[in-house]
N, C-alpha and C positions, 0 to 999 in steps of 0.2 A: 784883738782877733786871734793874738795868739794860742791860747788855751783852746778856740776852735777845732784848734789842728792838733793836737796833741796826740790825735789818733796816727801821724806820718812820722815815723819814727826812721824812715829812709827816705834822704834824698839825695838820687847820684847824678851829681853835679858837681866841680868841681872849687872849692871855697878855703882858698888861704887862710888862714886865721893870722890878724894881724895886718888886715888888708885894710882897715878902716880910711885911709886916705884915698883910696880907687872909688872904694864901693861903698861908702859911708854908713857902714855898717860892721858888726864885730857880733861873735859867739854867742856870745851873752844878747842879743837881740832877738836869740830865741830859744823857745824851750829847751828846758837842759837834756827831756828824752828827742829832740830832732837830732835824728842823726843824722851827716854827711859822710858822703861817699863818692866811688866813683865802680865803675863795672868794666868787666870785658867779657865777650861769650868765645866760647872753644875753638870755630871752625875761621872766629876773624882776628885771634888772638896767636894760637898756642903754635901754628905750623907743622914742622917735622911730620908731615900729615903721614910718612914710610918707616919713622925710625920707631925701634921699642916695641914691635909688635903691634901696633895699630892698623886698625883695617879701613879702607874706604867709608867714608858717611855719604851718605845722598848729595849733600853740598859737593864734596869731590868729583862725583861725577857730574852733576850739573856744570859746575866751572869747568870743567877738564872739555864737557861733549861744546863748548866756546858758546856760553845762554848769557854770559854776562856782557854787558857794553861793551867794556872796554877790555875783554877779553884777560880779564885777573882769573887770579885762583886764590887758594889759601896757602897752598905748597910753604912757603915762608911766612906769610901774613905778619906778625910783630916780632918772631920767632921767641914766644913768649914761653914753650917750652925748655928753652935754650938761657930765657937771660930773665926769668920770676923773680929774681933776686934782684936785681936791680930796678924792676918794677913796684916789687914790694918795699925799695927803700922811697920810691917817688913817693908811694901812698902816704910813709911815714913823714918822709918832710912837708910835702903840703900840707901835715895836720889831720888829712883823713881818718875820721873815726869807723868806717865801714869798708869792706870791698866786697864787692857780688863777682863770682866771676862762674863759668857754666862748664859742665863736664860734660868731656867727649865721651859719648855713650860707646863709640869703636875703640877707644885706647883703652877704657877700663874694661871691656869687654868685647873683643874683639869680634867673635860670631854672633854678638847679639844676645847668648843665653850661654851660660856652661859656666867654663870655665876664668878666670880673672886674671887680665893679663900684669902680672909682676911688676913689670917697668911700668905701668898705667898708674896701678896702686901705688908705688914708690912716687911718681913725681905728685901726683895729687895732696897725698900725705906731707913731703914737703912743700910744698906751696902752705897747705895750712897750718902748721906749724911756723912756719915763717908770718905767717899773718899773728895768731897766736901769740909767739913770743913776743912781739911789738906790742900787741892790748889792741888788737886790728879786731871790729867786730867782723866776723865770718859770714856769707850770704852765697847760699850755694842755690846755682838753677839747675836742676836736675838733665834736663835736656832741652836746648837752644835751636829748635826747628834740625837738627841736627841726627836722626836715628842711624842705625847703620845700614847700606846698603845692604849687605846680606840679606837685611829682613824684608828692604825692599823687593829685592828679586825672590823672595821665596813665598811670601804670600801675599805681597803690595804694600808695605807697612802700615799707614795706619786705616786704610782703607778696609782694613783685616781686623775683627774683635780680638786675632791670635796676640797681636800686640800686647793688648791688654794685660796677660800674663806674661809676656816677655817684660814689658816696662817696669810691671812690680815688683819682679825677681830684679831686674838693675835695680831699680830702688831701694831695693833690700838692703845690697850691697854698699851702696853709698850710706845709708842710714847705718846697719852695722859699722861701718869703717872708718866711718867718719863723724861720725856724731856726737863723740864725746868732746869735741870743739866746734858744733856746728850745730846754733838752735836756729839757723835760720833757714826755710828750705825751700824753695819754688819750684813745682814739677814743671809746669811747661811754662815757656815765653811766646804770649803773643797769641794766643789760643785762633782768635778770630782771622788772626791775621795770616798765620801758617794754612787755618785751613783753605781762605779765598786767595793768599798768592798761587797756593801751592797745585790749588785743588779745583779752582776755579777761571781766574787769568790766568796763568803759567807762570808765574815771573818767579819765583823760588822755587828751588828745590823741593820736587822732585820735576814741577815744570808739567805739571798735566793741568789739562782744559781741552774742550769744543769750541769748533766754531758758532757763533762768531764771537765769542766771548773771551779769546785771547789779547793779553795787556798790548798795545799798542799794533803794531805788525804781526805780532808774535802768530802764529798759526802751528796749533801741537798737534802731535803725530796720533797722539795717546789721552783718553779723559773721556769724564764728561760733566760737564760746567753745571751743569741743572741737578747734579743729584752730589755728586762727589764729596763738596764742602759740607755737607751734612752730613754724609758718614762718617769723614773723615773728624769733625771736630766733635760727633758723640762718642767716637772710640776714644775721643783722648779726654773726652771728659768722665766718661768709665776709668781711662786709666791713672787720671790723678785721684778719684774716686777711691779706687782699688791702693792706691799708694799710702794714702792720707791713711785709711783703716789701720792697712798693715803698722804707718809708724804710729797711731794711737796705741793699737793694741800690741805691739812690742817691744817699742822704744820710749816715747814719749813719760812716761811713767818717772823712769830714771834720764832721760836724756833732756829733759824740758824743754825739747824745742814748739816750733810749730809751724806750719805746712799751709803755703799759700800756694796761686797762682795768677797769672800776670794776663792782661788783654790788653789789648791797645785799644786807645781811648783818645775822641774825638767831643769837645762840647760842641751841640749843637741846639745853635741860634735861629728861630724861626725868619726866614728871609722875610714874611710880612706879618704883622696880627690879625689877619685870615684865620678861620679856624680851620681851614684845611691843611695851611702851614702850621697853624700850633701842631697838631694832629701828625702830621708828618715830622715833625722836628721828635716828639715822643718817639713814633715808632721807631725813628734811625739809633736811638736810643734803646729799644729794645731789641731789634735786629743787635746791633754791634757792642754793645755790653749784655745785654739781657739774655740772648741767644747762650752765651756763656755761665754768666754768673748765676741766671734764674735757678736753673736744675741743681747746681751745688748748693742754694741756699734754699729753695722751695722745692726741688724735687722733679720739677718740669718744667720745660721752653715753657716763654710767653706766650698767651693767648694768641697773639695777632700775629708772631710768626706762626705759628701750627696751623693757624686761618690762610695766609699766604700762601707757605710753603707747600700743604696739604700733605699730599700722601707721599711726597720726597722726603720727607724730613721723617726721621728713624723717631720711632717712639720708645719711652721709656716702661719694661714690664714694671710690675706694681713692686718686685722685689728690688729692682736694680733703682725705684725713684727713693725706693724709703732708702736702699744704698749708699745713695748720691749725694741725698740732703745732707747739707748742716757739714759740709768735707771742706770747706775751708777754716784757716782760722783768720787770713787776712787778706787782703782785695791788692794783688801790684798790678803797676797802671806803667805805660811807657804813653805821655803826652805830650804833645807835640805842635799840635796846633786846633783851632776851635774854625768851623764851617758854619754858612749859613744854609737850612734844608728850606725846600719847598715841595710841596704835592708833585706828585708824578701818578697819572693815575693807572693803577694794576692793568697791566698790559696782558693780551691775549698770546697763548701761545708758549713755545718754548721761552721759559725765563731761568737764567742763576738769580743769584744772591741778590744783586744788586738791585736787579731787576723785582723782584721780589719785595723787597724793603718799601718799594712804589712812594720813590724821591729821591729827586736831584738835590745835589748839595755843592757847594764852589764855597770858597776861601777869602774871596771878598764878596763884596755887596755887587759888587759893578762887573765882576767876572760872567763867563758862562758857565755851567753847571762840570764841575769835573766829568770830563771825560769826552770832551768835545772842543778843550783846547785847555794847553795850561797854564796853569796859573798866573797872572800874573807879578806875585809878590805871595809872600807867608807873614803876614804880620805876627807879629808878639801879643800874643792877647792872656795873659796872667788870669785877668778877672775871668777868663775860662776856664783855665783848671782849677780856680777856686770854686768855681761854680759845678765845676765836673767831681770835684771831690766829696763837696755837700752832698751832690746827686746820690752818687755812692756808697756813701754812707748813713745818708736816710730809707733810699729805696733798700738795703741789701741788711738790716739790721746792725746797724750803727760797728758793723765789723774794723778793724783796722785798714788802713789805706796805708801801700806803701809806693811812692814815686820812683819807679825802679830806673827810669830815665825820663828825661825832657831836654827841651832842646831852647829852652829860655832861662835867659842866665839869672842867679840869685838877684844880683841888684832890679832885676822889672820884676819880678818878684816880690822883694822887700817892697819896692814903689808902689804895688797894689794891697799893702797891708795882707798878706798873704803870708 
């Protein structure tokens, strides 16, 4: 099986070498290009959210206005600003061949567009140089659900096409500045999922939604659930669009890297062999990966969401779809666990996302459908993401898949011939 996979050239996970007595397994057990890694992102990582000229990110104020549980912030988070170096020696002794880690779009640019702020560039630069000098392969996520407030309050961030050009000019900056040690580059994390916490439940930053569509309790001041998450995640597929051009046409040439983007990714298992559940188990598949990844690699949403969604879902002009196409070069996935779908049938009336997709899904067989009680267990199901990577990589032109995170350790992994 393993030549299978040869297209997952990251997996951030963390794996000793030399651990064969735990996890009865060693290096050599698989591909020489699988790489191991491990990741952190900016706003749960770096802290010193006040020092060096940095400005507020939307995370900031979320955490700050008290949206989180247990009322955290990031203010200190790992204080990885402060002690990289010591993290960079962890990567080195456990063996670690890769680190991903995401840039604060407020530290290296504090207003959003202009000018670059000094202290931002400086630690960035050492960070990867210190990855660098060890033989550390480099994997930079351009921005991590993370933009900067400013641009929130000045024209709603990504709710605004203005972004678009604001995100390419940061990415400019990061691609000039960094790219002569960085072929690895992911514009955004999470695509789908930034846009329905964010933009539809509330539950992340920036915490907009309608009723009744807010995550649990939640009831938001500001939003609206039925239209939002579709502006919101075509602006940003514009804007990794707009990104990817720019580093083709003026870096990539000499810099050899290559420019992906990342969704969160669910297999899903049809609860019966009903053809309504086959049926439904596809579309949750084209709703929550396809919604995303169709337009970068074919040019436009899938059919069955545009049927759904109808006239809320933004269309692509004929110039912005030829754009779009063919703007990634590899597919990263954050996996975590596999669902069983069933038929829901399209409901009348105000509907988001979910509603929308018209199917319930829960976690085990014997559950009820999330979102009417939780879960009662997350199994480990391996044979899913090997099943979710096949998907991906036949449906999307046999592109690169990279495993940016998972939340199943390598040994049930190995145990599924994976």
């Amino acid at each position: 099986m393993a030549a299978a996979f040869t297209v997952i050239s990251l997996l951030l996970s963390v794996c000793v070498q030399g651990a064969a007595p735990v996890l009865s397994f060693t290096r050599s057990d698989f591909p020489e290009d699988f790489v191991f890694g491990s990741a952190t992102s900016a706003y749960q990582y770096e802290g010193a959210v006040a020092e060096d000229g940095r400005s507020p990110s939307i995370w900031d104020t979320f955490t700050h206005a008290g949206n989180m549980p247990d009322k955290s912030n990031g203010d200190i988070a790992a204080d990885g600003y402060n002690k990289y170096k010591d993290d960079v020696k962890l990567v080195i002794d456990s063996n670690l061949e890769a680190y991903r880690f995401s840039i604060s779009w407020s530290r290296l640019i504090p207003n959003g567009r202009g000018a670059i702020n000094p202290k931002g560039l400086e630690y960035y630069n050492n960070l990867i140089d210190e990855l660098a000098t060890h033989g550390v392969q480099v994997h930079v996520m351009i921005s991590q659900l993370d933009p900067p407030q400013i641009l929130e309050d000045e024209y709603g961030g990504w709710l605004s096409p203005k972004i678009v050009e604001d995100f390419t000019a940061y990415a400019d900056v990061c691609f000039r500045e960094f790219g002569d040690r960085v072929s690895h580059w992911t514009t955004l994390d999470e695509v789908n999922v930034a846009a329905l916490g964010s933009y539809d439940i509330g539950q992340i930053a920036p915490g907009r939604c309608s009723d009744p569509f807010g995550f649990g309790t939640k009831k938001c001041t500001v939003g609206n659930s039925s239209v939002e998450p579709y502006i919101a995640a075509h602006n940003m597929l514009l804007a990794h669009a707009s990104a990817t051009r720019l580093y083709r046409e003026k870096y990539q040439a000499v810099q050899k890297g290559v420019v992906g983007i990342n969704i969160y990714t669910m297999w899903a298992y049809p609860l019966t062999n009903s053809t309504a559940d086959l049926e439904a188990s596809q579309r949750f598949l084209d709703f929550y990966c396809g919604w995303i990844l169709e337009p970068l690699v074919f040019g436009d949403y899938p059919s069955v969401v545009k049927k759904n969604v109808g006239s809320r879902l933004p269309s692509f002009r004929k110039v912005q779809s030829e754009a779009i196409r063919g703007t990634i070069d590899f597919i990263g996935i954050n996996h975590y666990l596999s669902v069983y779908v069933n038929d829901h049938p399209l409901e009348k009336g105000i509907r988001d996302f979910v509603l929308d997709v018209a199917a319930d899904y829960r976690v085990s067989r014997t559950d009820p459908p999330v979102g009417q009680h939780a879960p009662t267990s997350i199994p480990a199901d391996p044979r899913g993401l090997q099943l979710m990577v096949e998907y991906l990589s036949e449906a999307y032109g046999n592109l690169p898949i990279y495993i940016q995170e998972t939340g199943k350790s390598i040994s049930e992994l190995q145990a599924s011939k994976f």
